[in-house]
C-alpha positions in Angstrom: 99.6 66.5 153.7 96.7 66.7 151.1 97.9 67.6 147.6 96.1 70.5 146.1 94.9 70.1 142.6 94.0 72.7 140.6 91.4 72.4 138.2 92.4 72.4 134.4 89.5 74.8 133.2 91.0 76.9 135.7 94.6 76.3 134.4 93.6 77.3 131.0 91.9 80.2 132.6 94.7 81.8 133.9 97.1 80.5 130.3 94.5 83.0 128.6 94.8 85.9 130.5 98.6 85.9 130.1 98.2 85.2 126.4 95.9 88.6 125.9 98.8 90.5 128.3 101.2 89.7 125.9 99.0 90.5 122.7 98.0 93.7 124.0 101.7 94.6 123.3 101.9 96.4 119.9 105.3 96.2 118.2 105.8 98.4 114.8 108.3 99.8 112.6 109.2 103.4 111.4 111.0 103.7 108.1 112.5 107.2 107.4 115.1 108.0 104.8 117.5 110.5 106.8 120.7 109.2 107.8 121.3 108.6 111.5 123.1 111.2 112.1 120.6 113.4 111.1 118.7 115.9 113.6 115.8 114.8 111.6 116.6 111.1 111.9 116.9 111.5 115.9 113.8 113.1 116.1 112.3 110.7 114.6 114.1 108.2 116.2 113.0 109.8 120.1 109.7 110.0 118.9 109.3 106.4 119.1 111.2 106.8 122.6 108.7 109.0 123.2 105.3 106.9 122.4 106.9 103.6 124.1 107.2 105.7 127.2 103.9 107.4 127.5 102.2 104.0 126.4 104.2 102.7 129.2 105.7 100.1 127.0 102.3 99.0 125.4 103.6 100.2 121.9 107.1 99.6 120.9 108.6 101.5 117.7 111.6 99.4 115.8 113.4 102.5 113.9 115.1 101.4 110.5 116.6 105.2 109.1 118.9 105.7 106.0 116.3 104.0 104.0 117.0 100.4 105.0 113.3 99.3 105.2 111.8 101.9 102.3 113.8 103.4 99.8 112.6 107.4 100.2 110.3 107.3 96.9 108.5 103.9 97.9 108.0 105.1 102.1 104.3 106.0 101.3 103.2 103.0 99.1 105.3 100.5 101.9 103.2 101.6 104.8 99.8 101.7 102.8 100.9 98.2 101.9 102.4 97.4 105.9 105.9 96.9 104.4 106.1 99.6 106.9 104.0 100.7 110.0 104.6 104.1 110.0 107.1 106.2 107.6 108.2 109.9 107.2 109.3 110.6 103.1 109.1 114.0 101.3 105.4 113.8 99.6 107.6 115.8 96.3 108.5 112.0 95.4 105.5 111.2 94.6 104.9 113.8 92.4 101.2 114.8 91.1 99.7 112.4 94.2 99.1 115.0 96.5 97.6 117.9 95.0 96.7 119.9 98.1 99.9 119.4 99.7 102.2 120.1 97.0 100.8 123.7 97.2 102.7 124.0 100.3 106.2 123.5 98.4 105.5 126.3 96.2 108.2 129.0 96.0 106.5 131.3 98.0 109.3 133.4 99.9 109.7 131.1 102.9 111.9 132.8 105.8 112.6 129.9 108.2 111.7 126.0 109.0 109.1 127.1 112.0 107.1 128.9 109.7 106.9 126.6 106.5 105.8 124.1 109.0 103.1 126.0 110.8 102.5 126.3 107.4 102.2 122.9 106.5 100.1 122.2 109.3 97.7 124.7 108.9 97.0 123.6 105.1 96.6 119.7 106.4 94.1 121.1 108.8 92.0 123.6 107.3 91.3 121.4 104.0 92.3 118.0 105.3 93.0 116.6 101.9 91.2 113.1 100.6 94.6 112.2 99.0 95.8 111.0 102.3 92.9 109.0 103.1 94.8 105.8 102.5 96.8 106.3 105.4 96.7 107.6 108.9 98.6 111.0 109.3 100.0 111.9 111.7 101.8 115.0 111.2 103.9 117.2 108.6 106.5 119.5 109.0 108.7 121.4 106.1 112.3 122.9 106.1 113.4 126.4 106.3 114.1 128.5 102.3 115.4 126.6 99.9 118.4 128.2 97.7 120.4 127.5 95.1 123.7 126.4 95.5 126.2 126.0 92.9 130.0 123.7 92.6 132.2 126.4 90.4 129.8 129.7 89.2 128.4 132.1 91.3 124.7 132.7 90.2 124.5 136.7 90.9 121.3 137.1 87.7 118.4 135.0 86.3 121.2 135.5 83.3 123.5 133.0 85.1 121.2 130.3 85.8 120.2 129.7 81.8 121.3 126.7 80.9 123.0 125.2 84.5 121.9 121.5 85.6 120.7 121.4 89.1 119.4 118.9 91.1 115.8 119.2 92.6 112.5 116.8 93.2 109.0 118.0 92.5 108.4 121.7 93.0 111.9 122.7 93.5 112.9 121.2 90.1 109.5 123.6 88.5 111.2 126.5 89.8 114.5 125.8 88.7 113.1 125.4 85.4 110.9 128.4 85.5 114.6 130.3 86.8 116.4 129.3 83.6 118.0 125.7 84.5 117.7 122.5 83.7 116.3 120.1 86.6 117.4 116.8 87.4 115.0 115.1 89.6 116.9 112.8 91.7 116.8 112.0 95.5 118.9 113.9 98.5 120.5 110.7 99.0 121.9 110.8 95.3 122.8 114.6 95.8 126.4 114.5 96.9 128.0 112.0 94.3 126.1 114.2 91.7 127.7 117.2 92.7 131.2 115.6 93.4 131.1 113.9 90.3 129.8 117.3 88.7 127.5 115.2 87.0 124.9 118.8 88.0 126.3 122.4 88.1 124.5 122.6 91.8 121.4 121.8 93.9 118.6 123.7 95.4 118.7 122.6 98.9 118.0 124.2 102.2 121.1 125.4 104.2 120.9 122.7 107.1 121.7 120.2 104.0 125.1 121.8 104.1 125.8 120.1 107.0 123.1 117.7 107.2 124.1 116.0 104.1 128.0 117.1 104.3 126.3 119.0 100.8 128.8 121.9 102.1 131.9 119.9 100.9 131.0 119.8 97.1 129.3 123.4 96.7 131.3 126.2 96.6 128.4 129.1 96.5 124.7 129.8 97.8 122.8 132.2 96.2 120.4 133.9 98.5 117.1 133.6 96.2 115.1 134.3 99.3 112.1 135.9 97.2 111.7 132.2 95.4 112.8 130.2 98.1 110.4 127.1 98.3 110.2 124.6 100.7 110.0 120.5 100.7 106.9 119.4 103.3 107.9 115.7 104.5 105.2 114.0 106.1 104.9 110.9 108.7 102.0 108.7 108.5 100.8 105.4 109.5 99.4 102.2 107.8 95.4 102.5 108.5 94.9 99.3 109.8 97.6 99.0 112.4 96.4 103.1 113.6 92.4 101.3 113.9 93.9 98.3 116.0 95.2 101.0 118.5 92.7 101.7 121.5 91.3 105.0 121.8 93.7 106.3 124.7 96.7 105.1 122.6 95.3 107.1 119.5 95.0 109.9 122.0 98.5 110.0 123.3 100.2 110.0 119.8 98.1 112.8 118.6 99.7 114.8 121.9 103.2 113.4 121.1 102.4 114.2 117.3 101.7 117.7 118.1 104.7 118.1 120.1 106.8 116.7 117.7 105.6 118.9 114.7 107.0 121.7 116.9 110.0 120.5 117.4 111.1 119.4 113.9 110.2 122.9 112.7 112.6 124.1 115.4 115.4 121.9 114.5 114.7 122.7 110.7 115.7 126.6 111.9 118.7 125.3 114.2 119.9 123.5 111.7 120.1 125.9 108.7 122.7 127.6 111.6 124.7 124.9 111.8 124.5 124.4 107.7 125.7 127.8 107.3 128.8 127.9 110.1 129.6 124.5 107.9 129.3 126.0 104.2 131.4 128.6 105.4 133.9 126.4 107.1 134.6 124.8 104.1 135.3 128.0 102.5 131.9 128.5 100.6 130.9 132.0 99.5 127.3 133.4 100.3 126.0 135.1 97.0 123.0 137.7 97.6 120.6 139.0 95.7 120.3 142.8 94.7 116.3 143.9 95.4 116.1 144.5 91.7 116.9 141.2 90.9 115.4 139.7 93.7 111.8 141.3 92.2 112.7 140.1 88.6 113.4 136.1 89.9 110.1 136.4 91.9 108.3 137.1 88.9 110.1 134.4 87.1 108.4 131.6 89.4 104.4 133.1 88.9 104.0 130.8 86.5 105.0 127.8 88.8 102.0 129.0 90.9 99.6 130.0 88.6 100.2 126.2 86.3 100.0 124.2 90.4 96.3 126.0 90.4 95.2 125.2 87.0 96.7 121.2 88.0 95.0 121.4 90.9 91.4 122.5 89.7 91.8 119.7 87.1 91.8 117.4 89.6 88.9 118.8 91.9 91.1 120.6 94.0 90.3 124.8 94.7 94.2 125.7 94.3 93.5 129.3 93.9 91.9 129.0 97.7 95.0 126.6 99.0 96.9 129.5 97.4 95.7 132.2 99.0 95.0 130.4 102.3 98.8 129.6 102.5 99.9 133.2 101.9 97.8 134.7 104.6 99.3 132.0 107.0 102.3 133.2 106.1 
């Protein structure tokens, strides 16, 4: 029989063509602070299911939650750096950084998760801020009102919130302050020891964190402050340089996911205050609302929040009265 030799350019040939193959796989990571357990963790989480299955298993997403790759503060600068690929944080850590943005946390009377993220959404694309050119965004989505909640006194008037500590980041902190009380900025993740500890009187949080963050166990009332209720946008981006390496129809397929996915974490922002409040009151917590006179007399507490985020903003070459204004009529 005659042996058959194959040619080594030919060999090598055929080597490179499986090398590129298995390049052309693109492996990242996702680092997002929620615990596991979290609706907003599992979204996240079947995101990346998602993208690995429309990309057909060209992109695969390793998921590191609870902060085990980026602590929640450091999520931005560790994907602009590629300690991370991509990353979801709360853009209130990184207070003063994103002046556009931040306008979207304002306390402006926010009803439910769907429509602070609409929100959110709308303000990223009708002014699609320079302060995120760094990275490559992919979406943003905020939760439902943020209230007050409090361990052993019911907050009924502006009167009883003089002097209490309460836990809040960025905004949320500005309007406690403006409200009477004393912020302390720390982290959700901090929240719960704080407030078990009584190290704070209480926390503005929304209602899902009852549950979400088993907050419900160490706050014994929730003050329904819905005419200064704020909300916290959380965003999830991607380091630049791995987003450019993408090919055009990969790029195109996470933008559908992305806009899908925005939807849905607005949605489960909404389901989840429900489950936060069947929880607070499970534990025995007691709902504390708001008369309309008082209601009117906290909302003019917080103007000043707004009015001192415009004059920030135009010192830094941002129109705040117009992100203002904008994110009222979208409301």
């Amino acid at each position: 029989m005659k042996r058959i030799t194959i040619p080594a350019v030919v060999v090598f040939f055929i080597c490179s063509l499986f090398t590129v193959t298995a390049s052309a796989k693109t492996k990242l990571t996702y680092a997002n602070f929620f615990p596991p357990t979290h609706i907003q963790s599992q979204l996240a989480e079947s995101w990346c299911k998602e993208v690995e299955k429309r990309t057909k298993g060209e992109i695969t997403i390793n998921y590191f939650p609870a902060g085990t790759l980026t602590k929640a503060p450091q999520t931005y600068d560790g994907v602009v750096q590629g300690i991370a690929d991509i990353g979801m944080t709360v853009l209130a850590y990184s207070r003063g950084r994103f002046p556009v943005a931040s306008a979207i946390d304002l306390p402006m009377g926010y009803t439910s998760g769907v429509q602070a993220t609409a929100v959110a959404n709308a303000v990223l694309n009708k002014f699609e801020p320079k302060e995120f050119n760094d990275t490559a965004m992919m979406f943003v989505h905020a939760h439902g009102p943020g209230l007050i909640h409090t361990r052993d006194k019911q907050v009924k008037s502006l009167a009883d919130v003089k002097g209490l500590k309460l836990r809040g980041t960025g905004t949320s902190g500005l309007v406690q302050a403006a409200l009477g009380a004393s912020p302390v900025g720390k982290s959700m993740r901090e929240c719960y020891q704080m407030l078990q500890k009584g190290v704070v009187d209480g926390s503005s949080h929304p209602i899902e964190a009852n549950k979400g963050w088993k907050l419900g166990e160490v706050v014994h009332y929730m003050t329904q402050n819905f005419s200064t209720a704020y909300t916290t946008t959380f965003a999830v981006f991607m380091n630049k340089k791995k987003w450019a390496a993408l090919t055009p129809e990969q790029q195109k397929i996470i933008k559908a996911i992305n806009d899908e996915w925005s939807v849905k974490h607005g949605l489960a922002w909404d389901e989840a205050d429900k489950l936060g409040m069947e929880f607070f009151l499970s534990k025995g917590g007691k709902v504390v609302p708001l008369s309309d006179t008082e209601s009117k007399k906290w909302e003019a507490a917080v103007v000043p929040v707004i009015d001192g985020y415009i004059e920030k903003a135009s010192a830094k070459g941002v129109d705040g009265k117009a992100v203002v204004a904008f994110i009222k009529t979208s409301m």
